[in-house]
N, C-alpha and C positions, 0 to 999 in steps of 0.2 A: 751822452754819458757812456764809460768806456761798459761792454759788451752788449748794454740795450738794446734791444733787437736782433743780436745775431740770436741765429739756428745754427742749433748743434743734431749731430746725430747720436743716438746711444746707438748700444751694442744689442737689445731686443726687444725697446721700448720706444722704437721712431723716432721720429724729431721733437727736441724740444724750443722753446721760443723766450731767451730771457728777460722779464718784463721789467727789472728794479735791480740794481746794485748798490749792496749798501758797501760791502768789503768784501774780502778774500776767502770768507767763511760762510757771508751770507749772502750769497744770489739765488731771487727769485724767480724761478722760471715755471712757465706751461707748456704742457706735451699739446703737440697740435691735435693727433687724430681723439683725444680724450676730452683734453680741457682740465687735467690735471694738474693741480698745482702743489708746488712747493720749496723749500729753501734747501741748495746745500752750496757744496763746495766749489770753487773755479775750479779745481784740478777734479774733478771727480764728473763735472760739466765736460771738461775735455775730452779725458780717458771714456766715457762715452757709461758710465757708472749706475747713473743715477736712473733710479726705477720707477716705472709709473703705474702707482697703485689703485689706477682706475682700469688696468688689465682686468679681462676674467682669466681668472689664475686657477679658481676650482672648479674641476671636471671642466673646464674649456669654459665656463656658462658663468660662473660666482666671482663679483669683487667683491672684495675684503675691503677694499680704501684702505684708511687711517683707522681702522677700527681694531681693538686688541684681542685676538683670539686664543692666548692664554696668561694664565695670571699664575704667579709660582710655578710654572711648567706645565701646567694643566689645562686644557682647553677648555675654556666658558662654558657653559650648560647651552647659553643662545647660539655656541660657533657651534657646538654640534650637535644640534637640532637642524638651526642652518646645513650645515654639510652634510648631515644625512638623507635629507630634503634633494639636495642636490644627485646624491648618489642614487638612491633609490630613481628621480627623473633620468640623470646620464651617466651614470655608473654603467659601463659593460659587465661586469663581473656581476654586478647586482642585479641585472634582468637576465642571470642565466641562471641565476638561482631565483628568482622572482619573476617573472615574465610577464607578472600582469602589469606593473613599471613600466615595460617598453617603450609606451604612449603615452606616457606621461611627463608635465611640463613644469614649469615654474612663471608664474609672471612676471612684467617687467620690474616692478618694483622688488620683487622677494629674491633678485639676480640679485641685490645689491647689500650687504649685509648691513649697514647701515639701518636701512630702511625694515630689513625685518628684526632686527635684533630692539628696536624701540615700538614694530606693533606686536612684535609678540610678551614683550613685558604689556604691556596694557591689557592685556586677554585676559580673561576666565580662566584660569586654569592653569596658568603656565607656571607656576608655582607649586603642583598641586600633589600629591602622592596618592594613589590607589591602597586598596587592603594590603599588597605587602610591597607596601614602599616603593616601589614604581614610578619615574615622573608621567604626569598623564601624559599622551600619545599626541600628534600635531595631527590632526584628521581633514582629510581634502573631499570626501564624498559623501558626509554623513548628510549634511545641508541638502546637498542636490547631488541626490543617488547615480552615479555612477559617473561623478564630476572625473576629470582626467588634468585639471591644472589645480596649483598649489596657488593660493593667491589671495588676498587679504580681505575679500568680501565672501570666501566660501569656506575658510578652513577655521578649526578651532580646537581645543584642546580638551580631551578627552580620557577618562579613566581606558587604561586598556580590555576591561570586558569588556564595555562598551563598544572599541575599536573593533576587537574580534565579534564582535556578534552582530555586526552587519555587513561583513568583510562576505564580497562576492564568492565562491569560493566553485564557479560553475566548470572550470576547466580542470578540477580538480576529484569531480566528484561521477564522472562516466555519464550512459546514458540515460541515466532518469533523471526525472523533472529535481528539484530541490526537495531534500528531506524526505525522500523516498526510494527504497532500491527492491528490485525483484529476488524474494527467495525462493528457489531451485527448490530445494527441498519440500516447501510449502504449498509452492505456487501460484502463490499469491504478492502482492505486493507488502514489504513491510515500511510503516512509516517509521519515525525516528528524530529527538529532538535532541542538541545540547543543553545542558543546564549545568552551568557551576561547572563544567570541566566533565560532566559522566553524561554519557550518551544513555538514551531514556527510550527505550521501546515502549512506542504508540500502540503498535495492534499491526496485524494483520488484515488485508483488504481483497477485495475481487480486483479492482481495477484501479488504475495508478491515480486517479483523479480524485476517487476515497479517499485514500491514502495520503495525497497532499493537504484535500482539505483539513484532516483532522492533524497534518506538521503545520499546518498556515496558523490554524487556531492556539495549538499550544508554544510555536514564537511568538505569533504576536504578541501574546500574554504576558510571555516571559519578557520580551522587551518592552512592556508597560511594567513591570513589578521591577527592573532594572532602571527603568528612567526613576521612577521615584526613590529608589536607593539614592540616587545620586543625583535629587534633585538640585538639591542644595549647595552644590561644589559643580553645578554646568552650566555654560551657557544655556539662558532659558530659550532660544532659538531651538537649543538642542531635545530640550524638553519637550517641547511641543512636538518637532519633527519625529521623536521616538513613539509620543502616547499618540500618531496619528498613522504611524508606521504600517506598511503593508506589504505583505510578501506576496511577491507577482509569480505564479505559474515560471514566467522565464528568467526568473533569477537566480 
């Protein structure tokens, strides 16, 4: 049948392979190095036109396929969840202001929007709004502390305190241990907790391991009186890993 079989080149989409001809409008072809299919035109098969949307086309790493990424002009809430996903992993701009990103990945499946745009509607959460209106946060390490890939058996969705309140924060914070900094003036060590947005002096201490224990005692606390706020609206995976939470010296 007339072009079955032949190979065509596009312009930055490789070869494609036309497998069925119905007419002039509609020829179906597959991109070799993909496997991507679909119908268009003979003249636009020639002119070398026709795009193959099993590229990763976002940040080098994301396709999009056949999936719609905005609706009235607007981009989907799941394309950018997805996209920011991506950025925060290979964004350059995003790990100059973020650094702890660097190392950070995506799995094979959540490369493909497809694929995460249908597991993350099924999720806990992903519908969900925090106290001022927020959608909750897609979280990669809460499950397994200091996860570094995004990926459909470790992430889940999460009110944003939550997110920020086990958000590692050690490259950020000098040379003392966690929840603890030396004052000069005192000479001692001061501990020191967040709560609700207002920084809460613990006490003053002789030695910085005081000092930690009594930050370790009053987060954990606080993130058992957090999990139960938001028992209700979290994956119960999450619930548990929070009311069993422990703040390690090297974190």
């Amino acid at each position: 049948m007339k072009y079955v079989g032949e190979i065509f080149k596009t312009k930055n989409c490789g070869n494609l392979l036309v497998t069925k001809y119905i007419n002039y409008e509609n020829v179906y072809v597959r991109f070799i190095d993909t496997g991507y299919e679909t119908v268009a035109r003979i003249d636009h098969i020639r002119d070398g036109s026709v795009r193959d949307k099993y590229l990763p086309t976002v940040y080098g790493i994301g396709v999009l396929g056949d999936e719609i990424a905005k609706v009235n002009g607007k981009h989907t809430k799941e394309y950018k969840r997805w996209k920011g996903m991506l950025q925060r992993c290979y964004g350059e701009s995003c790990h100059k202001l973020q650094p702890t990103y660097k190392d950070c990945s995506v799995s094979e499946n959540f490369k493909f929007f497809s694929y995460f745009k249908e597991w993350s509607n099924k999720q806990i959460g992903a519908n969900a709004l925090d106290d001022k209106g927020n959608p909750f946060a897609l979280d990669k390490d809460i499950l397994i502390k200091g996860n570094k890939q995004y990926g459909e058996d470790v992430c889940v969705f999460i009110p944003r305190e939550l997110n920020n309140l086990v958000t590692n924060c050690s490259k950020s914070r000098g040379d003392s241990v966690i929840g603890v900094c030396y004052s000069k003036a005192h000479k001692k060590y001061l501990s020191k907790v967040r709560k609700y947005g207002k920084l809460i002096h613990l006490g003053h201490f002789d030695t910085e391991i005081e000092a930690f224990i009594v930050y370790k005692e009053a987060k954990e606390s606080h993130i058992k009186t957090l999990a139960n706020k938001w028992k209700d609206q979290i994956d119960p995976r999450v619930y548990e890993v929070l009311m069993n939470w422990e703040i390690e010296i090297t974190d």
